[in-house]
C-alpha positions as CSV (number, residue, x, y, z in Angstrom):
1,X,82.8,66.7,60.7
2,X,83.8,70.6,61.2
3,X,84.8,71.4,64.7
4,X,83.6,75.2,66.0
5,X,85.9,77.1,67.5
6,X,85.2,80.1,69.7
7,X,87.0,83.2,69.6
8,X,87.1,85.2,72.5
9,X,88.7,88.2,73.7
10,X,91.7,87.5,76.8
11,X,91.6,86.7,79.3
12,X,91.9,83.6,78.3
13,X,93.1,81.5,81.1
14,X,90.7,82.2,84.7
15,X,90.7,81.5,88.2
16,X,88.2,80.0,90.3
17,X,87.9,82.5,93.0
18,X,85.1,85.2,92.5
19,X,85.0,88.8,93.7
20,X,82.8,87.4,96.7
21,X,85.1,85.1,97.5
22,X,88.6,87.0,97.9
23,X,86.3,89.4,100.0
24,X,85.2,86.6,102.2
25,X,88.7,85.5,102.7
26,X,90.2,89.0,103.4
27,X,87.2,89.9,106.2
28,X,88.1,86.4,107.6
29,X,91.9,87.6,107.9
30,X,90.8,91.2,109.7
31,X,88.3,89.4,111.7
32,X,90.8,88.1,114.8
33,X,92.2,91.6,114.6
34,X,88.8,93.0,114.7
35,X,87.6,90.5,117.8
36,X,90.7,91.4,119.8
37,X,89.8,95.5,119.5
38,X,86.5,95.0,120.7
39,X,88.2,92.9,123.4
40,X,90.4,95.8,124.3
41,X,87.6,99.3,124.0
42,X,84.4,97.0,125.1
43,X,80.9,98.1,123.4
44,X,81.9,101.2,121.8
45,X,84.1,99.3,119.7
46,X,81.5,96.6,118.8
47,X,78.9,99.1,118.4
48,X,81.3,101.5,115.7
49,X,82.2,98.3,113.6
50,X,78.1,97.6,113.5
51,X,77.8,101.2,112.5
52,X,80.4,101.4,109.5
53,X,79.1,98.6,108.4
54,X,75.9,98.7,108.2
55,X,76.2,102.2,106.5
56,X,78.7,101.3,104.2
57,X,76.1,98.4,103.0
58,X,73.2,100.7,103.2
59,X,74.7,103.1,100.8
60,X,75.8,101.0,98.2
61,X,72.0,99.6,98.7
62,X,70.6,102.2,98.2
63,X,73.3,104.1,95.8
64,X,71.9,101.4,93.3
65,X,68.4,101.7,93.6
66,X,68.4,105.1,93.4
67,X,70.8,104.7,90.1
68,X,68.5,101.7,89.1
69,X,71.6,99.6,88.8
70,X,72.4,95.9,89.7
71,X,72.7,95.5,93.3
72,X,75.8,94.7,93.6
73,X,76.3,94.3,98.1
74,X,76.7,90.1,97.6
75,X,80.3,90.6,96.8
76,X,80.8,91.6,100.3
77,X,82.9,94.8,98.9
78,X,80.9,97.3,101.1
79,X,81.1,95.4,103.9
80,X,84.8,94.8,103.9
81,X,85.2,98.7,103.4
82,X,83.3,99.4,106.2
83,X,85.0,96.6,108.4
84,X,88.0,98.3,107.2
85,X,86.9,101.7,108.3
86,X,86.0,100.8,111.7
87,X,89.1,99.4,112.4
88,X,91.1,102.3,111.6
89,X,88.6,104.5,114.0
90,X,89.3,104.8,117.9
91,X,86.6,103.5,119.5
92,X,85.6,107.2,120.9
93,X,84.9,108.5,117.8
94,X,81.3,109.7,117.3
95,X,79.4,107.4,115.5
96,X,78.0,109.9,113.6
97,X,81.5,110.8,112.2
98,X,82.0,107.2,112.1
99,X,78.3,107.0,109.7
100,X,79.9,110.0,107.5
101,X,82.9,108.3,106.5
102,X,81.6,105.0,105.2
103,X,79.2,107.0,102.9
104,X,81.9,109.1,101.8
105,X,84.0,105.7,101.2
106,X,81.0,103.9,99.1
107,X,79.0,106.7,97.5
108,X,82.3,109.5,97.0
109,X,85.6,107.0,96.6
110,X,84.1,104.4,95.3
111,X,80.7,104.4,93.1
112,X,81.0,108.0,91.4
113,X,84.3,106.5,89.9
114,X,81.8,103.8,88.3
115,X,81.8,101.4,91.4
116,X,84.4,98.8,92.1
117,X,87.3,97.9,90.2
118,X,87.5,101.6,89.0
119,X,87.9,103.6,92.4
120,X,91.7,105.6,92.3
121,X,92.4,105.0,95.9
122,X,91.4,102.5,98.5
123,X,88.0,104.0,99.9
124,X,88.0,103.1,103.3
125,X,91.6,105.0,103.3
126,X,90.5,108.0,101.7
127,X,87.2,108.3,103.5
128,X,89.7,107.9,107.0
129,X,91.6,111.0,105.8
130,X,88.7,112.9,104.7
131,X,87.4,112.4,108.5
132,X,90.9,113.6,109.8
133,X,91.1,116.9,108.1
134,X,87.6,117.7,108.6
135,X,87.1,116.5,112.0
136,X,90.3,116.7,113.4
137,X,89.6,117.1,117.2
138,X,87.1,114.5,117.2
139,X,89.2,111.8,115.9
140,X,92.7,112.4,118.1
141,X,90.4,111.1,120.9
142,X,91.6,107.4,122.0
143,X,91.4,105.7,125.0
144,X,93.5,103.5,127.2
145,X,92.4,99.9,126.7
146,X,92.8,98.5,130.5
147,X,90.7,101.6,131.4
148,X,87.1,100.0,130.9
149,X,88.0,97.1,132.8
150,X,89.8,98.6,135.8
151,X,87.1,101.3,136.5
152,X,83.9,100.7,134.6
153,X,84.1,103.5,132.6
154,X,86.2,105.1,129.1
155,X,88.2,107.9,130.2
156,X,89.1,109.1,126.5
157,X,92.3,110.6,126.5
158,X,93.7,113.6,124.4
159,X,96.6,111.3,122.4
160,X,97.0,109.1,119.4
161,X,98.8,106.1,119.2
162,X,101.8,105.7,120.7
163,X,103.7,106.8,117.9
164,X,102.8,110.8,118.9
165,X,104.2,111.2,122.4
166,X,107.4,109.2,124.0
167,X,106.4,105.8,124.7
168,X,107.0,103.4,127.5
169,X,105.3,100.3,126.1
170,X,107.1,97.1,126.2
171,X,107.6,95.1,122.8
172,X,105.4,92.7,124.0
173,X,102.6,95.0,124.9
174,X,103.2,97.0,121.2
175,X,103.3,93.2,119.6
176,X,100.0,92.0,121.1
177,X,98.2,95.0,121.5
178,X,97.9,96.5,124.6
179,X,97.6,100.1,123.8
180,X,95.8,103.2,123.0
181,X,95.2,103.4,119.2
182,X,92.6,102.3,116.6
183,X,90.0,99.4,117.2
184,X,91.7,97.2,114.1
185,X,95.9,98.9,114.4
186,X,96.7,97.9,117.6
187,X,97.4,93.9,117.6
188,X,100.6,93.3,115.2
189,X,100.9,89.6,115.7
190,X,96.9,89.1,114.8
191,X,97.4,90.9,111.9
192,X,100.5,89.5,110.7
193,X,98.6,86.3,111.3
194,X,96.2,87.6,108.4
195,X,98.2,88.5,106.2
196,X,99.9,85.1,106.1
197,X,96.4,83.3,105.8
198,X,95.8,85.9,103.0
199,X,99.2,84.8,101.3
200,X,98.6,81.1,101.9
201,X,95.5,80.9,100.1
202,X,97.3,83.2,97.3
203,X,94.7,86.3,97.9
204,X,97.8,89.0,98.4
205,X,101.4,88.7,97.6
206,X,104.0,89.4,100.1
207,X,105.9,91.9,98.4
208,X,104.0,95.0,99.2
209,X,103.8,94.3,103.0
210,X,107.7,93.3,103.0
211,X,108.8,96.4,100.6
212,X,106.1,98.7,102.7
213,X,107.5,97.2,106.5
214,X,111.3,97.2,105.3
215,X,111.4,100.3,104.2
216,X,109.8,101.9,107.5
217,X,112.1,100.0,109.4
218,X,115.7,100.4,107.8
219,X,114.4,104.2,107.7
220,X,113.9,104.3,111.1
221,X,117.3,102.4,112.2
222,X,119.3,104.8,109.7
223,X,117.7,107.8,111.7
224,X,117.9,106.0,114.8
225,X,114.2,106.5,116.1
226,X,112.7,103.3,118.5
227,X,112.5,100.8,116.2
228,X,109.9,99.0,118.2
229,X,107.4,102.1,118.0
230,X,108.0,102.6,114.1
231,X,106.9,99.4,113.1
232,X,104.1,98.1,115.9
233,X,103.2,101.6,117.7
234,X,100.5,103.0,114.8
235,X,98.7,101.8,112.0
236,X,102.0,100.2,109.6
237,X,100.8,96.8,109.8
238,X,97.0,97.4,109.4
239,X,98.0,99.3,106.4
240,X,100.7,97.8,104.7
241,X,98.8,94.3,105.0
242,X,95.3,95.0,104.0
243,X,95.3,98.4,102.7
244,X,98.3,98.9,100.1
245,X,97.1,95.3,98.5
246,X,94.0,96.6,97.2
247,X,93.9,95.0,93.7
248,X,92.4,98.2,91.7
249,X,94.3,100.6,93.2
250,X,98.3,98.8,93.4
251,X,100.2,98.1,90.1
252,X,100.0,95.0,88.5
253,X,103.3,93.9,88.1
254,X,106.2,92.8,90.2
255,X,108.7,95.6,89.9
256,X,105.5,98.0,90.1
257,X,104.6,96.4,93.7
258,X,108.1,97.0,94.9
259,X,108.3,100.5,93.8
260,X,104.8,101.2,95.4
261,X,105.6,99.3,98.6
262,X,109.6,101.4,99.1
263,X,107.3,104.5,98.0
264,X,104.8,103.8,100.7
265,X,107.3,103.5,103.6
266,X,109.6,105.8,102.6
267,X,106.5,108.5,102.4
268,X,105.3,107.5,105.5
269,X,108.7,107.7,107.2
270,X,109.3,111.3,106.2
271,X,105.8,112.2,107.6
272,X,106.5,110.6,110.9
273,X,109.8,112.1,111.1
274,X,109.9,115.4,109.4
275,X,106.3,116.2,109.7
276,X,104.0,117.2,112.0
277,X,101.8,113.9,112.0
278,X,102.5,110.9,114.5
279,X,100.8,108.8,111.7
280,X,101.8,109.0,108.0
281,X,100.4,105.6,106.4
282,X,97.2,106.4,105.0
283,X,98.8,109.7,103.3
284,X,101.7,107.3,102.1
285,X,99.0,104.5,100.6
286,X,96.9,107.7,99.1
287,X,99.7,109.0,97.2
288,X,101.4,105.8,96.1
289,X,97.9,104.8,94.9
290,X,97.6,108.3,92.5
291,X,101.0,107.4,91.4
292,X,100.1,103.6,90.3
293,X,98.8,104.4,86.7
294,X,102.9,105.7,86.0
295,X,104.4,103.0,87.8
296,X,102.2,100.6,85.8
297,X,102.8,102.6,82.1
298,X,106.8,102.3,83.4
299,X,107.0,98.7,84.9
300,X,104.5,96.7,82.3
301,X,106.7,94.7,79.7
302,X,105.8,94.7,75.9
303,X,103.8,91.7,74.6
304,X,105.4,89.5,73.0
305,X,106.6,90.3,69.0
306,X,105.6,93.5,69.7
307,X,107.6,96.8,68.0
308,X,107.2,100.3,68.4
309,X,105.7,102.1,65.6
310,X,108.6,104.4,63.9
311,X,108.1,108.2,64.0
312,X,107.7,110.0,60.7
């Protein structure tokens, strides 16, 4: 009896988890992080997450009608860009502003590059910067987070994140949390927890984050700047963790993921230092993720048997 045998083009070995499913499991690593903010900045916090959200889902909805393609907001993409977005806002940014940049992150970064999988650069990143250059006053507003509880009311205050004037926060209130800065950034530890869920169930790997953190850090005791503040005082954990592990836009390979995680914090050490930004993360992840197609082309081995074709 003749046996069929099916040809098929690779891949040819496949993992269980789905699109829907890594998305699940990364919203459920931001989500303590996320809690914790709205903790800290009170209703305007809860309120901006709802709003990025919500937007970011609405466009892809109605990006697709409109286009008369599949709906594609099951996977839970949109809504982890727009969870993503709202953590990197201060809670006293308009919401209006805060509305803008998830439709520039779902309709602009991501679906006129042909939708997920083929955006150049993490959307809820780019859409962040795009807000900071064209809105600049509006989102250097942050407030203290003890101030809502001790008097009733946000007193916004003209400063970012620790990292832009000389701090006097302890380690212990940098490590858990307890200043001014973005709703998501401020908590190291809960999102260090995060990114160790997201490496235990094999979603992320750990060299990014290490080569992204290690870099800022021996940077910053070479050049002698408060350790402390470099590594827990901004947005270097929110970023290296969830942001510069973005499948699409991070090379594939080993080597590649080292090279893009030294670029990254090297980058965003010469910004902070040299440069007239407080914060130089996003910028770092941005132009590390334009560079990935050459770092892939250099780091991706031959296959096997493979041999170059002479030149005549």
């Amino acid at each position: 009896m003749s046996k069929l045998l099916k040809v098929t083009s690779s891949p040819h070995i496949r993992h269980v988890d789905s699109t829907r499913g890594i998305m699940f499991d990364v919203i459920v690593a931001l989500l303590p992080a996320a809690i914790w903010g709205c903790i800290l900045f009170g209703l305007r916090a809860v309120i901006m997450l709802a709003v990025t959200i919500v937007t970011a889902v609405a466009s892809e909805f109605v990006w697709n009608i409109v286009l008369k393609k599949e709906q594609t907001i099951g996977d839970l993409s949109a809504v982890l860009t727009g969870l993503l977005l709202g953590m990197n806002l201060s809670s006293q940014t308009p919401f209006w502003i805060a509305a803008i940049g998830s439709v520039v992150a779902i309709i602009v970064v991501k679906q006129m590059f042909g939708g997920l999988g083929f955006n150049f650069a993490n959307p809820a990143m780019t859409a962040r910067i795009v807000l900071l250059v064209s809105f600049a006053g509006q989102m250097s507003s942050y407030v203290s987070p003890i101030e809502w509880w001790s008097s009733g009311a946000v007193d916004a205050i003209a400063t970012a994140t620790p990292l832009a004037k000389e701090s006097s926060y302890t380690l212990r209130e940098l490590f858990f949390g307890m200043h001014s800065g973005a709703i998501g950034e401020t908590s190291a530890f809960l999102l260090i927890i995060g990114g160790l869920y997201l490496m235990l169930r094999r979603v992320i790997k750990p060299i990014i984050p290490v080569a992204f953190i290690g870099t800022v850090a021996i940077a910053s005791l070479i050049a002698g700047t408060d350790l402390k503040l470099a590594l827990f005082g901004g947005g270097l954990m929110l970023g290296a963790i969830f942001m510069a592990t973005d499948y699409v836009t991070t090379p594939t390979t080993n080597l590649g993921k080292l090279i893009f995680g030294v670029g990254c914090g090297l980058i965003t050490f010469v910004i902070r230092y040299f440069g007239a930004l407080p914060e130089g993360v996003s910028y770092a992840i941005l132009l590390m993720n334009i560079l990935t197609p050459h770092i892939n082309r250099l780091t991706l081995s031959k296959p096997f048997g493979a041999e170059e074709v002479a030149k005549s």
